[in-house]
SEMAR-498402 format. One record per residue (C-alpha): x, y, z; residue in three letters; residue number from 0. Coordinates in nm, 3 decimals. Example, Ala and Ser with C-alpha at 12.3 -4.5 7.8 and 13.67 -1.06 7.14 Angstrom:
@x 1.230 | y -0.450 | z 0.780 | residu ala | num 0
@x 1.367 | y -0.106 | z 0.714 | residu ser | num 1
REM end
This chain:
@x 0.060 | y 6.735 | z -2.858 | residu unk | num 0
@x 0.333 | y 6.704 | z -2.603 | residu unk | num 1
@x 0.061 | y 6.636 | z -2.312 | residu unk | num 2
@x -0.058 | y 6.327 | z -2.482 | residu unk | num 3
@x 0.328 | y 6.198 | z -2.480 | residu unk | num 4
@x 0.315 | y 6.309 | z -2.129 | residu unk | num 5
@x 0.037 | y 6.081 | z -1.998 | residu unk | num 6
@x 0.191 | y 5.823 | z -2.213 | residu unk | num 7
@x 0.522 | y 5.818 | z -2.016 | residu unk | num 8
@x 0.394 | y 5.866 | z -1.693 | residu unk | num 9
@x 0.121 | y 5.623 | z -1.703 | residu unk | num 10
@x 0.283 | y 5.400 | z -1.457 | residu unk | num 11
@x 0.545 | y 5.607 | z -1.255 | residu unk | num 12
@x 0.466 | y 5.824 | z -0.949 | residu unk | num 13
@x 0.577 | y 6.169 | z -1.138 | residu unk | num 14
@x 0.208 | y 6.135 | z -1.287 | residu unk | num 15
@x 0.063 | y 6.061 | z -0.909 | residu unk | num 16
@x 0.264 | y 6.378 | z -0.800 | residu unk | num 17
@x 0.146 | y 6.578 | z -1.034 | residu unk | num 18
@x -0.176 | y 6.488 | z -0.983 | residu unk | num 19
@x -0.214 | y 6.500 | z -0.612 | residu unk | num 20
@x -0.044 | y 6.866 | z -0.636 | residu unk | num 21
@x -0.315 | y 6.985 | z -0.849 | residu unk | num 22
@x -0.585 | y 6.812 | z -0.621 | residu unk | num 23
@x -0.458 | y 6.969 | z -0.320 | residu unk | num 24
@x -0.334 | y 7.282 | z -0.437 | residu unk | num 25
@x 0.025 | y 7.218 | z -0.354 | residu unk | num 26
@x 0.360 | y 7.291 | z -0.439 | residu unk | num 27
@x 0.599 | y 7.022 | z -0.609 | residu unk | num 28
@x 0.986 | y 7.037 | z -0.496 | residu unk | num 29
@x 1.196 | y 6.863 | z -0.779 | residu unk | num 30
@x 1.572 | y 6.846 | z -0.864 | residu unk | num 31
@x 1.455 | y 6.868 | z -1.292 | residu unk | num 32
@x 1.489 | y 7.108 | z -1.471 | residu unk | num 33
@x 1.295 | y 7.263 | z -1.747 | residu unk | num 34
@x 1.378 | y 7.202 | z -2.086 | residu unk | num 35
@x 1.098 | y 7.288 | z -2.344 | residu unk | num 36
@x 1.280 | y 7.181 | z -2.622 | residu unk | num 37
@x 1.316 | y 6.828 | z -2.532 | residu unk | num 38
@x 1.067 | y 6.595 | z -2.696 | residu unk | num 39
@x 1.205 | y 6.268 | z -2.532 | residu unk | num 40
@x 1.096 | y 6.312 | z -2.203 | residu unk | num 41
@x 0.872 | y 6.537 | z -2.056 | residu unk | num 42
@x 1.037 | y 6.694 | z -1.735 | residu unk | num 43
@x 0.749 | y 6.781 | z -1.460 | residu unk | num 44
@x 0.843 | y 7.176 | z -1.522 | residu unk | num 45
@x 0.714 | y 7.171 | z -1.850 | residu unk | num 46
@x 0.409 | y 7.020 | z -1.658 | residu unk | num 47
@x 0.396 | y 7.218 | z -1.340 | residu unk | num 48
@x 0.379 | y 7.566 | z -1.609 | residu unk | num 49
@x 0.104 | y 7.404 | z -1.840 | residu unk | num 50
@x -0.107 | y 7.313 | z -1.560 | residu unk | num 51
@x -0.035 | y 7.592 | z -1.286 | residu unk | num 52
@x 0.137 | y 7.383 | z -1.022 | residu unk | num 53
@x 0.389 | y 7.598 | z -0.862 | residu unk | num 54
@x 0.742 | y 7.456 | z -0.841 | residu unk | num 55
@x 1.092 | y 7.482 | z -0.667 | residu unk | num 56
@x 1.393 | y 7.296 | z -0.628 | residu unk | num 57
@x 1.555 | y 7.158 | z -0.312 | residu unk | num 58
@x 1.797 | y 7.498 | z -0.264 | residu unk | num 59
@x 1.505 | y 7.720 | z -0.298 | residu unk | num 60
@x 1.268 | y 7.474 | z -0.071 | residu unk | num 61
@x 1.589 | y 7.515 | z 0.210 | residu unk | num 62
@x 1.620 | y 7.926 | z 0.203 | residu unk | num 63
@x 1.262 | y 7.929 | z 0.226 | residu unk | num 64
@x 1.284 | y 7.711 | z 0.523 | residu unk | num 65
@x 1.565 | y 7.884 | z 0.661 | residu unk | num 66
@x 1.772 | y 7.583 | z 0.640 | residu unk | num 67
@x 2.141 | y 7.626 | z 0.637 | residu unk | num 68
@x 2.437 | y 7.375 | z 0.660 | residu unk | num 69
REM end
């Protein structure tokens, strides 16, 4: 199961503490990666973010919804 690979992976980088403070404190996770289901390599935190709920943006959405403009 890919979630096993997961953990695996991110045992010692902070994408597994991100992930797992977003789910404790029902946040939102703003991240540049983008989903790719069929890659078996590496786990990108979309794939993660849709199996466990967490909802998920990137930096241009995270600025419109701001009301950021350059």
């Amino acid at each position: 199961m890919w979630l096993q690979d997961f953990g695996k992976q991110l045992a010692d980088v902070a994408d597994a503490w991100l992930v797992a403070y977003a789910i404790e404190n029902d946040m939102e996770i703003v991240t540049q990666e983008v989903s790719q289901p069929e890659r078996k390599n590496r786990i990108k935190i979309p794939e993660v973010c849709n199996y466990f709920g967490i909802p998920y943006k990137n930096m241009i959405e995270l600025f419109r919804e701001l009301g950021v403009t350059f």
